[in-house]
BAKOLPA-139002 format. One line per 5 residues: number of its first residue (from 1); their letters; for each residue x, z, y of C-alpha. Coordinates in Angstrom, 2 decimals, m for minus. Each point is the difference from the previous one (the first is absolute). Layout:
residues N
NUM> a> X Z Y ~ ...
//
This chain:
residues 298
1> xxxxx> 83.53 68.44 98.70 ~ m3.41 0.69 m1.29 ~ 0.64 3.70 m0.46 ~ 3.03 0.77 1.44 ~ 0.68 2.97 m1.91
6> xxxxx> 3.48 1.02 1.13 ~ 2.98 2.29 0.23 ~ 2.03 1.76 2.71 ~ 2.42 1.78 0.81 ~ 1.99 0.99 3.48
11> xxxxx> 3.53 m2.06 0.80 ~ 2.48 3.46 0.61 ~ 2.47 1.12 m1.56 ~ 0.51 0.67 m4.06 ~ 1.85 2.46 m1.47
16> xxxxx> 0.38 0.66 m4.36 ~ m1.77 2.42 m1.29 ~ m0.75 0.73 m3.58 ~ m2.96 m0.45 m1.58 ~ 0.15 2.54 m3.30
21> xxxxx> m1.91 m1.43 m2.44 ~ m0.10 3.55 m1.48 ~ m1.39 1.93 2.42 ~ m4.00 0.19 m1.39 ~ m2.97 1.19 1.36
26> xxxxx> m1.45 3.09 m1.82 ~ m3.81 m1.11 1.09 ~ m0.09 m4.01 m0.31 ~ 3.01 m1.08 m2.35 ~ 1.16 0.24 m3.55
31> xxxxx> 3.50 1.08 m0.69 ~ 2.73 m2.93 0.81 ~ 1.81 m1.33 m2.84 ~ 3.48 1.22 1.53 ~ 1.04 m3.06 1.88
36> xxxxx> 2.97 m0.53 2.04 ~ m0.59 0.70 3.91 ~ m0.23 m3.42 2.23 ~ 1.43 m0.56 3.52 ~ m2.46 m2.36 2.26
41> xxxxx> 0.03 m0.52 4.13 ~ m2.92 1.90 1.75 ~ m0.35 m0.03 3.04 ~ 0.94 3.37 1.84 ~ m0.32 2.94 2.66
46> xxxxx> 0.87 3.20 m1.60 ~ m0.62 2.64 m2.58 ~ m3.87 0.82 m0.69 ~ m1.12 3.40 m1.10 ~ m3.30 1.36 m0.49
51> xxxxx> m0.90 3.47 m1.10 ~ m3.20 1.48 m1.05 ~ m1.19 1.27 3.39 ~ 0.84 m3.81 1.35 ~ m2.19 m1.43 m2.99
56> xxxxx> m3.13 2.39 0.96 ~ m0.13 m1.21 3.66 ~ 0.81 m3.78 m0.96 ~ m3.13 0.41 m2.52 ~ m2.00 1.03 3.48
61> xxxxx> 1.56 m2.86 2.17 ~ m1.14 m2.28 m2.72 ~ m2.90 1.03 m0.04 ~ m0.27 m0.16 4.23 ~ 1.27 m3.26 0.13
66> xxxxx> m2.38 m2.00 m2.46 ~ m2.88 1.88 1.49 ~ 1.35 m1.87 3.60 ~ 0.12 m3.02 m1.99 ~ m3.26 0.26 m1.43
71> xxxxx> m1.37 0.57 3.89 ~ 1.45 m3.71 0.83 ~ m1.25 m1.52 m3.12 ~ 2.66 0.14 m2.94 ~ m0.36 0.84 m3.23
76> xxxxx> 3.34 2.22 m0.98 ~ 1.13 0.69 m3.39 ~ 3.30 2.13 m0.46 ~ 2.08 1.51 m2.00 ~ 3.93 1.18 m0.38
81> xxxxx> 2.08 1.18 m2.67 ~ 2.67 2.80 0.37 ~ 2.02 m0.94 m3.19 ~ 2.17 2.69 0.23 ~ m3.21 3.00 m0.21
86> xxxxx> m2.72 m2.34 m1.38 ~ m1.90 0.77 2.67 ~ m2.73 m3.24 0.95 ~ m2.04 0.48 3.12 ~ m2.63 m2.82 0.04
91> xxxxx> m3.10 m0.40 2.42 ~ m2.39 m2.49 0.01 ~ m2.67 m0.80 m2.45 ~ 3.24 m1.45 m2.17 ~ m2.40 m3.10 m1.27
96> xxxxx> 1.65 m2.95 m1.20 ~ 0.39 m3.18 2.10 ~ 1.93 m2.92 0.36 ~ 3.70 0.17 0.00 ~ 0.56 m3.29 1.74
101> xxxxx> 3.62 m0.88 m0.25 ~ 1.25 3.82 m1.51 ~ m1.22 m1.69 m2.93 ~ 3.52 m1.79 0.27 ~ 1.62 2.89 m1.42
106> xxxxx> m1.86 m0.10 m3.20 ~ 0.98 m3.69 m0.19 ~ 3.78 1.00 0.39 ~ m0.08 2.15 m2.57 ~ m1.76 m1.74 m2.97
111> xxxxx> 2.59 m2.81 0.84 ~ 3.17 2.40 0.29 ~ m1.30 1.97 m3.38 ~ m0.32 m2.95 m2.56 ~ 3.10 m1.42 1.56
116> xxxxx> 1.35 3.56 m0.82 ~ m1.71 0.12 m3.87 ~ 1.63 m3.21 m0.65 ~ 3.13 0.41 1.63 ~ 0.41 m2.93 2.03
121> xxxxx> 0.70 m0.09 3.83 ~ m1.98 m1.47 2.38 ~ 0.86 m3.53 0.91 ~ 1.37 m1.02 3.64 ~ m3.92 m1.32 0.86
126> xxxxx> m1.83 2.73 m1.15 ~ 2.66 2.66 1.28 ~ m0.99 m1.68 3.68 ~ m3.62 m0.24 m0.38 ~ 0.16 3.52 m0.86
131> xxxxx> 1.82 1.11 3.22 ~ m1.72 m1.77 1.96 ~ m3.37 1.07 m1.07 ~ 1.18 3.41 0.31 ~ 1.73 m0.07 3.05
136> xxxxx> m2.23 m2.01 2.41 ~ m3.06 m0.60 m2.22 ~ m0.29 m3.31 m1.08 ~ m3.66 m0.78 m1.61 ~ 1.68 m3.28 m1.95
141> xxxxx> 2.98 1.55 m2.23 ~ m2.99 2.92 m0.83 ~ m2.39 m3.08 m0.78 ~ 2.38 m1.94 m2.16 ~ 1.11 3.36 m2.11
146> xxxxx> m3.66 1.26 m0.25 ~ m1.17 m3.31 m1.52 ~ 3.08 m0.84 m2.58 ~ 0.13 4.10 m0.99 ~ m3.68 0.13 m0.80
151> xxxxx> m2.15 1.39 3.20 ~ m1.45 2.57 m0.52 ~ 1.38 1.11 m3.45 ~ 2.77 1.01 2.70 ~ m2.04 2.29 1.31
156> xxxxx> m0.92 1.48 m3.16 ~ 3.29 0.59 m1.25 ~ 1.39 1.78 3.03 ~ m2.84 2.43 0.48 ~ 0.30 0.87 m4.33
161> xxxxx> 4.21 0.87 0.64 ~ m0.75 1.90 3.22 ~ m3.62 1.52 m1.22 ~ m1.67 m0.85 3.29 ~ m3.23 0.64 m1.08
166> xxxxx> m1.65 m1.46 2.93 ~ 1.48 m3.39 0.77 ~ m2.31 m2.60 m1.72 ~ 0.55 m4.01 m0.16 ~ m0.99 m2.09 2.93
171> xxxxx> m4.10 m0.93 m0.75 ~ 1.08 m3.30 0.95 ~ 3.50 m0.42 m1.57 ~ 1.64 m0.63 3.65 ~ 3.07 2.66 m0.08
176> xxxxx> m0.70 1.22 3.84 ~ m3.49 1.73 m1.43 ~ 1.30 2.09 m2.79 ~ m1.35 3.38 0.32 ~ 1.38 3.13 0.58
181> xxxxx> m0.14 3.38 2.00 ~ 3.01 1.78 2.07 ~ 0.35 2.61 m2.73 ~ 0.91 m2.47 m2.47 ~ 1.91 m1.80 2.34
186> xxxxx> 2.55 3.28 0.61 ~ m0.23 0.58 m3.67 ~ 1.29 m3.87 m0.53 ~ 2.93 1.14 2.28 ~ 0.59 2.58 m1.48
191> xxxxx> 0.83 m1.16 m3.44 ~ 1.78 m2.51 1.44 ~ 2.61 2.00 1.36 ~ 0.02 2.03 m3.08 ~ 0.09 m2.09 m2.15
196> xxxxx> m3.06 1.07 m1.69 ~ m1.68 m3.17 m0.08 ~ 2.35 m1.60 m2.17 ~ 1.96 m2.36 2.36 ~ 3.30 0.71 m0.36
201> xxxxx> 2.50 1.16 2.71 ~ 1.84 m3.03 1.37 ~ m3.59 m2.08 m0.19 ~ m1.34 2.50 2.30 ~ 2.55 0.65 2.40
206> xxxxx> m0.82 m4.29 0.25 ~ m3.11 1.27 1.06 ~ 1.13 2.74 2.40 ~ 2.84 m2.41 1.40 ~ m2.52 m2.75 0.71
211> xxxxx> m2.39 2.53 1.81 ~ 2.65 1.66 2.16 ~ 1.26 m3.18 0.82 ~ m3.88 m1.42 1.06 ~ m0.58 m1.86 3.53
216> xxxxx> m1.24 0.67 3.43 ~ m2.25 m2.60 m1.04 ~ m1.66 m1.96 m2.80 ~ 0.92 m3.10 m0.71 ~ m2.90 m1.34 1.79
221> xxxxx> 0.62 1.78 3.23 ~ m2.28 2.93 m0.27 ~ 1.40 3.44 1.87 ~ 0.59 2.23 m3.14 ~ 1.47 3.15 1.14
226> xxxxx> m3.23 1.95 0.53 ~ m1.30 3.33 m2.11 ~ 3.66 1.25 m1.70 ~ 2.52 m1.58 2.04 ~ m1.54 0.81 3.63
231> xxxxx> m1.35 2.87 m1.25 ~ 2.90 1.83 m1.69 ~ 3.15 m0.85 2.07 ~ 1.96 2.56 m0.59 ~ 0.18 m0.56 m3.30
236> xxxxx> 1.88 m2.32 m2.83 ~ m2.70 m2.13 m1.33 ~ m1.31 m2.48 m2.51 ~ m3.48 m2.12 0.22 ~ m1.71 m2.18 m1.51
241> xxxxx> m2.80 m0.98 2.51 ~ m3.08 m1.91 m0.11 ~ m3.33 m1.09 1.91 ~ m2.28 m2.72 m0.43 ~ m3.95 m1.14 1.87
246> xxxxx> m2.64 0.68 m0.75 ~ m0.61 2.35 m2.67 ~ m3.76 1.86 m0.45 ~ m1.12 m2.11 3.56 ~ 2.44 m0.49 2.67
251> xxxxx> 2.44 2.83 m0.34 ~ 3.54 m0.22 m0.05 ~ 1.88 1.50 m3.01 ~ 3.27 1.17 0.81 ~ 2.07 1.83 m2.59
256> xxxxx> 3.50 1.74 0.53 ~ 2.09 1.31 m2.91 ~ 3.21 1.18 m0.95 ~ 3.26 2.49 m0.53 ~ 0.33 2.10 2.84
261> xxxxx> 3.22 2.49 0.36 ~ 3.81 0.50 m0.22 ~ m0.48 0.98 m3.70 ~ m3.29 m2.39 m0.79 ~ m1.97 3.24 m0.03
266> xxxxx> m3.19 m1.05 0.99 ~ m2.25 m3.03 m0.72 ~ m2.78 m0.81 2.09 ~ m2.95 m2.39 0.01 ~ m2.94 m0.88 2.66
271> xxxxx> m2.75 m2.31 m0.04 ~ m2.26 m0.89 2.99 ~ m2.61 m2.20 0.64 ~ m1.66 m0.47 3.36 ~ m2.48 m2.60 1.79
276> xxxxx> 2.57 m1.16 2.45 ~ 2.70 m2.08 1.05 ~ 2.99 m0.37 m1.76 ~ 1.99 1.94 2.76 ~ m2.09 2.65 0.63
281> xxxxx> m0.30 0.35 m3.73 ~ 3.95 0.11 m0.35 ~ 0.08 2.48 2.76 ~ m2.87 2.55 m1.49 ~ 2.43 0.15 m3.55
286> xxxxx> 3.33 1.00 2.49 ~ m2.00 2.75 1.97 ~ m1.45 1.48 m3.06 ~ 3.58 0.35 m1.62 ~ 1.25 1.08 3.51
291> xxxxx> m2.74 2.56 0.49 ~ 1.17 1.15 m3.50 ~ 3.48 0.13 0.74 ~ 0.89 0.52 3.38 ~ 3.44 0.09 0.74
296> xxx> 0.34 m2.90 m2.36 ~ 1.26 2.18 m3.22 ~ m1.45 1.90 m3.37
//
């Protein structure tokens, strides 16, 4: 594919968890509207805790491991979201940048809220485009919805429900170079989960399912389980993924995103761009994370 913006996820084994659309950040999110909790399939290690102490010195490993980064090349942007304390640790300059294929998300969600406002279900076709741009990233479903929904008026909508104030249309109208920044990207999931952002429950636990249930690889073959899945083992996870050549010259942009934790707890983005190789590039987003989080756990 031209792009190849993408998702991934690792192949072990799921376990239910819920997702409680109640449970709302006290920094990022606006109060939920009391919906029902949802059950989706993430996939699982164990429990995740952090306390306050364990925040501080991830806040200095962050820090540590873009500086590394930054000595090979990359550009690291970074940011998480304890939903349960509000507490957002974000390094990098936090400038916006193409989302490549995360911009997939805001595509299922304008489609699964005016199916929701008008109370009709999605039909057989559009229910398998949707997985299947979800779960292994393919560019053509994402094409056909952006271009019958109305481009970037998509984009528009999505960032006024979720008030991401920093996620901007694409300045060419292709979906893979809407705008956005890692801080908006956690506050997107955020919402989400919550149900702050106006999708209701069962369309985003779609969503969640179709995430959790995401490939080894994209649909056109490319290795998709570096940053969050490689990085954070040990822990239930999420992603939405995405990467694309050449952005700003010849880097690589690599993003990794997602629900991380038993309870959904956390939400993390990264973006990287580096004047590489694709592996190498893939590689440099996994070490950061692992540098971050060594034994493979928040």
């Amino acid at each position: 594919m031209r792009h190849r913006p993408s998702v991934a996820l690792a192949s072990i084994v799921s376990l239910t968890l819920g997702l409680l659309l109640g449970a709302s950040s006290s920094r990022l999110t606006a109060e939920s509207d009391g919906a029902p909790p949802v059950r989706v399939a993430l996939l699982t290690a164990g429990p995740s805790a952090a306390t306050s102490d364990s925040m501080t010195r991830l806040s200095a490993r962050a820090r540590k491991a873009t500086a590394d980064a930054a000595k090979k090349g990359a550009d690291i942007t970074f940011a998480l979201l304890d939903r349960e304390t509000g507490r957002l640790i974000s390094v990098g300059d936090n400038g916006p940048f193409p989302i490549a294929s995360v911009a997939k998300l805001f595509i299922a969600d304008d489609l699964l809220m005016r199916m929701a406002t008008s109370r009709r279900k999605l039909n057989s076709r559009d229910r398998g485009s949707l997985d299947v741009m979800l779960q292994s990233s393919a560019d053509f479903p994402a094409n056909d919805f952006w271009v019958r929904d109305g481009g970037s008026a998509i984009i528009s909508r999505v960032a006024a429900r979720y008030g991401l104030t920093t996620t901007t249309v694409p300045y060419d109208g292709n979906w893979w170079n809407t705008m956005s920044t890692t801080t908006d990207l956690v506050r997107y999931y955020d919402k989400l989960l919550d149900g702050a952002g106006g999708l209701p429950a069962p369309q985003s636990a779609l969503i969640l399912a179709d995430l959790a249930a995401s490939t080894p690889k994209g649909i056109d073959g490319y290795p998709q389980r570096f940053g969050i899945p490689d990085g954070l083992f040990a822990e239930p996870v999420a992603v939405k993924q995405g990467w694309m050549c050449c952005w700003d010259g010849p880097n690589q942009l690599h993003m990794s995103t997602g629900v991380i934790g038993a309870d959904s707890r956390y939400v993390i983005a990264i973006g990287s761009m580096q004047p590489v190789d694709e592996a190498t590039a893939r590689n440099t987003v996994t070490q950061v994370l692992r540098t971050m989080f060594p034994g493979g756990r928040i």
